[in-house]
C-alpha positions in Angstrom: -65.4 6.8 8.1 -65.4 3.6 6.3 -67.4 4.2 2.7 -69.0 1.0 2.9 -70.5 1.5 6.6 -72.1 5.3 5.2 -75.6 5.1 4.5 -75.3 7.5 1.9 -73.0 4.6 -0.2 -74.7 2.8 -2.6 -74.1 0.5 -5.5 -74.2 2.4 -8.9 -73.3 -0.4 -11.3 -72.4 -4.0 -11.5 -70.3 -5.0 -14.6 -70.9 -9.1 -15.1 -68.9 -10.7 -17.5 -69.2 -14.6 -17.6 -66.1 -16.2 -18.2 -66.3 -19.4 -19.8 -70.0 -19.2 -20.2 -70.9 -21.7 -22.9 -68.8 -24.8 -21.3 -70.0 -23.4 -17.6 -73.8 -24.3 -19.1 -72.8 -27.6 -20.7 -71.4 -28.2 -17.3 -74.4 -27.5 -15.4 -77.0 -29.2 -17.7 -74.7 -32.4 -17.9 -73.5 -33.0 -14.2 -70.7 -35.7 -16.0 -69.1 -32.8 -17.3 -68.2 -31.3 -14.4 -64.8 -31.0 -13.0 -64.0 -32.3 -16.9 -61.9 -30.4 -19.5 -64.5 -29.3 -21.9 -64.2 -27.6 -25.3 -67.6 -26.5 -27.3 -67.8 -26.5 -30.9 -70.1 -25.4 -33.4 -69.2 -28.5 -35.4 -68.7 -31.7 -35.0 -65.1 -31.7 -37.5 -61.4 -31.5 -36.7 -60.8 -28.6 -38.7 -62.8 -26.2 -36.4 -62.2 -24.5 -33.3 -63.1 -24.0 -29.7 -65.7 -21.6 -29.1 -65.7 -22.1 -25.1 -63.6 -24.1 -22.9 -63.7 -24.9 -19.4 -61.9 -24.3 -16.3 -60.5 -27.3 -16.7 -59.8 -26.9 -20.5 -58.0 -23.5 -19.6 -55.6 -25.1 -17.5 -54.3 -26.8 -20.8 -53.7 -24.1 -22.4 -56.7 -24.0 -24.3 -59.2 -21.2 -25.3 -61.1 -20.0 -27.5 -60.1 -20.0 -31.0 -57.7 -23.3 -30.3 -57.6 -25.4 -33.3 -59.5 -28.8 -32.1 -56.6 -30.8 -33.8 -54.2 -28.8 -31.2 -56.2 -28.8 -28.4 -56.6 -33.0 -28.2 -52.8 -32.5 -28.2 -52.5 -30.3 -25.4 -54.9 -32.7 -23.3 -56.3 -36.3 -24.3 -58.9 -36.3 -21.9 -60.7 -33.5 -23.8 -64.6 -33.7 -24.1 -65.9 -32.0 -27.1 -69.6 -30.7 -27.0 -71.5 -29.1 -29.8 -73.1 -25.7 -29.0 -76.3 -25.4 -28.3 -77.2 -21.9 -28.9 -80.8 -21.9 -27.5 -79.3 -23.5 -24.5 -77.3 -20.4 -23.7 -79.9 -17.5 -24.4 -82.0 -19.5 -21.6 -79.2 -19.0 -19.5 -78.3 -15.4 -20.4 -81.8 -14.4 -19.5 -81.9 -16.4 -16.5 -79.3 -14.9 -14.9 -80.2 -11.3 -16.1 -84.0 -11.9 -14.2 -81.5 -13.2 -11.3 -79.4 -9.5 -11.2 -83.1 -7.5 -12.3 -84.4 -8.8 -8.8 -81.2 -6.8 -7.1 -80.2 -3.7 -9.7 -81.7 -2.8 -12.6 -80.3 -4.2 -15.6 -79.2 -1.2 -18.0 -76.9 -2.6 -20.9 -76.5 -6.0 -22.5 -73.1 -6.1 -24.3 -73.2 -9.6 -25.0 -74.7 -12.8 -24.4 -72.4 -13.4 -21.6 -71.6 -9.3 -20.3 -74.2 -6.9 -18.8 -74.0 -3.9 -16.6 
């Protein structure tokens, strides 16, 4: 018998981890961003790095910890966004009330992993 179709199966844990998290929320909050490679910063300087890039970044090459300076190498069309820290703990506990209304949430590893 098929485990899924016993009645006796359930779900025991749900491991989330939110991949590019802090460009995903820049994306939603500013539609013009979407489908746009997208790098957040914590400052607004050259010399610092990416925190969060976006699906789009990714496909550059870039990730986090890319030097910004390297980064505008690897793609011109690069849109730069400074974090916005509050902005993402709105989101985390959004979507932890989202999961909570389906399975108990037991462990926050991070503000973008939970199980």
């Amino acid at each position: 018998m098929n485990k899924l179709a016993s009645a006796e199966h359930s779900v025991n844990w749900l491991f989330l981890d939110l991949n590019s998290f802090f460009a995903s929320c820049e994306q939603q909050e500013r539609p013009e961003l979407r489908g746009r490679p997208v790098a957040v910063v914590p400052t607004d300087t050259e010399s610092t790095c990416a925190i969060a890039a976006s699906y789009e970044a990714k496909a550059y090459g870039i990730k986090t910890g890319t030097a910004i300076w390297e980064a505008k190498q690897m793609c011109r069309d690069l849109v730069l966004v400074r974090a916005r820290h509050k902005l993402y703990v709105d989101y985390h506990h959004r979507v932890i009330a989202a999961v909570d209304t389906c399975l108990p949430v037991e462990k926050v590893c991070s503000i973008d992993e939970m199980a």
